[in-house]
C-alpha positions, 0 to 999 in steps of 0.5 A, spaced: 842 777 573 838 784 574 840 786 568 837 781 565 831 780 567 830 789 566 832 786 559 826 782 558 822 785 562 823 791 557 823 786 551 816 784 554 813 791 555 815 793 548 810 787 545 804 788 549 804 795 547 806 793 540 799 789 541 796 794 544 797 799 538 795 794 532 789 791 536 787 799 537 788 800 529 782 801 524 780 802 518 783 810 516 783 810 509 777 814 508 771 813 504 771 810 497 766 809 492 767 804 487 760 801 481 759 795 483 755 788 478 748 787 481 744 780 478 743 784 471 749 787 470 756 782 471 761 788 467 763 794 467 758 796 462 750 796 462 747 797 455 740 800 455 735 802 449 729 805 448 727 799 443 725 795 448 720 798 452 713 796 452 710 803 451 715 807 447 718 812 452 722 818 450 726 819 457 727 813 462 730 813 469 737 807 469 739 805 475 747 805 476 750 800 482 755 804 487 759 800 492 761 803 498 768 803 501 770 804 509 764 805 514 757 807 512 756 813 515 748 815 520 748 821 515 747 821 508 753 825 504 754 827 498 758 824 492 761 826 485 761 823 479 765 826 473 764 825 466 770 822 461 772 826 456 772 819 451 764 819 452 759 821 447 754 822 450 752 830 452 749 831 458 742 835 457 742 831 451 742 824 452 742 823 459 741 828 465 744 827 474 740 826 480 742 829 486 748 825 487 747 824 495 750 816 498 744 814 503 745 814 511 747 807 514 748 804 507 753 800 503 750 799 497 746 804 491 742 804 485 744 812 484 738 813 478 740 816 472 735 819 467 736 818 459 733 821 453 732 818 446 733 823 440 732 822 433 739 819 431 739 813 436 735 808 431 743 809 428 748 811 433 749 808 440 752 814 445 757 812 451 757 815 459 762 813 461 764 815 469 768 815 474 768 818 482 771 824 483 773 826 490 770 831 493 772 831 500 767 827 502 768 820 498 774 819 493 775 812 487 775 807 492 778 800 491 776 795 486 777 788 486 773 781 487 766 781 492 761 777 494 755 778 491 747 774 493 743 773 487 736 772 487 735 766 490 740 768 496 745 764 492 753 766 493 756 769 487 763 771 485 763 779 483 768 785 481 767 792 483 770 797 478 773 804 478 769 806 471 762 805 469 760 805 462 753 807 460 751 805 453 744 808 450 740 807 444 735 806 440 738 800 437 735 793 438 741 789 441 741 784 447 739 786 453 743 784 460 737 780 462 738 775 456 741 770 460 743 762 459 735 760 462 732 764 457 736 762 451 735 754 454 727 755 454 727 760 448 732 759 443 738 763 442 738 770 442 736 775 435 733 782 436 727 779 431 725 773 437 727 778 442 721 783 439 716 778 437 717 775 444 716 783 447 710 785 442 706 778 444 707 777 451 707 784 453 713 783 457 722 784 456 724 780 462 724 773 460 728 770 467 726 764 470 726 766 478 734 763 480 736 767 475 734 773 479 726 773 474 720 771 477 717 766 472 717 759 474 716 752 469 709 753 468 710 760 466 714 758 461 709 753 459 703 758 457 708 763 454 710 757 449 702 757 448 702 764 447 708 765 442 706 758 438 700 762 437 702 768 434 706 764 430 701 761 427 697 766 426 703 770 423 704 764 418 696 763 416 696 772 414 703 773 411 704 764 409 711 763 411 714 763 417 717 769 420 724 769 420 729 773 424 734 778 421 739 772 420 734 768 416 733 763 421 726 760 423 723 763 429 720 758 433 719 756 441 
C-alpha cells in the first residue's frame, strides 16, 4: 500500500512540475518582422506614380508598412531590408533607403522609402521587391492572417507577407485609394476620369470617411457641382463631351 501511494505521490509531482515548466514557458523564437496591409494597401503590393501629384515632384517619400513579431523592445533597434535579384528598380536611381531602425515600444511601422522619377518612367514601371534580412537583431517573421482597424475603428481581416513589392512609374494607373465608394459616387475607375477629377478639385484621394478618407456625403455633393462644371465648360470650348482613353463618356 506504501508502495502505492509513493507511486502516485511520484505521478503527481511529475504533473505539477510539468505544469510549472509549460506555465514558465514563453515566447523564445526571437523577433521577426513581416510587411503588413494598412487601410490603402490590402496586398503584397503598392503601386506608386509621379502622375498623380498635384504639384509635379521629382522624388517623393513612400511609406512601407512592417509588422513586428515577438516582444516589442523599450530600445529602438535596427533592421535590414535586402533587395530581390528579380527587382528592376536600381537604388540611387529609382529609390533610395532611410535609416532603417524599428521604434521603441512599437508593433507596427511605416518605414519611409524615398523614390525618384526618371525620364523613362512615363513608359516603364520599375519593381523593388523586398524581403527582411536577419541581422542578429530582427529576422523574416511569420506571415499569416491578422486583424487590422480601419478608419472607422471597424475589425477587418488582413494578411501579413514575407515580401513586398513596390511599383514606381509615371504612368497613370489606379491608385490603392480608388476603392468600391468612389467608384459607387463617381463612376468607375479610367485614368482620363481619374486626372479630370485630380486637375478640378485639386485633390487624389476621393474616399469617403468609412472607407479610411475624410469626405463625408455633402462633400461629394459640392464636388458633383464642381466636376459638372468643368464639364460643361470643356464641352462649351472644345464642343463635345470629354471622353475617357476607353471612348467612354465622362460624367459625375
Amino acid at each position: 500500500m506504501r508502495k502505492i501511494q509513493l507511486y502516485y505521490s511520484f505521478v503527481l509531482l511529475s504533473i505539477i512540475m510539468s505544469c510549472q515548466k509549460d506555465k514558465l514557458s514563453v515566447y523564445s523564437a526571437g523577433s521577426g518582422l513581416t510587411f503588413a496591409e494598412t487601410t490603402d494597401i490590402t496586398t503584397d503590393s503598392l503601386n506608386y506614380t509621379f502622375a498623380l501629384n498635384i504639384v509635379p515632384k521629382e522624388k517623393d517619400t513612400v511609406y512601407i508598412p512592417l509588422m513586428l513579431t515577438g516582444w516589442p523592445s523599450e530600445q529602438e533597434r535596427e533592421f535590414k531590408l535586402d533587395i530581390d535579384p528579380i527587382s528592376t528598380a536600381k537604388q540611387g536611381i529609382h529609390f533610395d533607403f532611410t535609416k532603417m531602425s524599428f521604434p521603441a515600444k512599437a508593433v507596427t511601422f511605416l518605414y519611409p522609402i524615398v523614390v525618384y522619377k526618371t525620364e523613362n518612367m512615363n513608359k516603364e514601371i520599375f519593381q523593388l521587391k523586398l524581403k527582411v534580412a536577419d541581422n542578429g537583431i530582427f529576422q523574416t517573421g511569420a506571415s499569416g492572417n491578422y486583424v487590422k482597424v480601419t478608419a472607422n475603428e471597424f475589425p477587418k481581416g488582413a494578411r501579413s507577407h514575407s515580401s513586398f513589392k513596390l511599383n514606381i512609374t509615371s504612368i497613370v494607373s489606379k491608385p490603392g485609394n480608388w476603392t468600391s465608394d468612389v467608384t459607387y459616387y463617381f463612376g468607375a475607375y479610367s485614368s482620363e476620369r481619374l486626372l479630370f477629377m485630380i486637375q478640378v478639385l485639386g485633390i487624389n484621394d476621393f474616399r469617403t470617411v468609412p472607407y479610411g478618407g475624410k469626405y463625408i456625403y455633402a462633400d461629394i455633393i459640392n464636388m458633383y457641382q464642381k466636376l459638372n462644371i468643368a464639364l460643361d465648360a470643356y464641352e462649351a470650348e472644345y464642343g463635345f463631351r470629354k471622353v475617357d482613353e476607353n471612348g467612354q463618356e465622362i460624367s459625375f
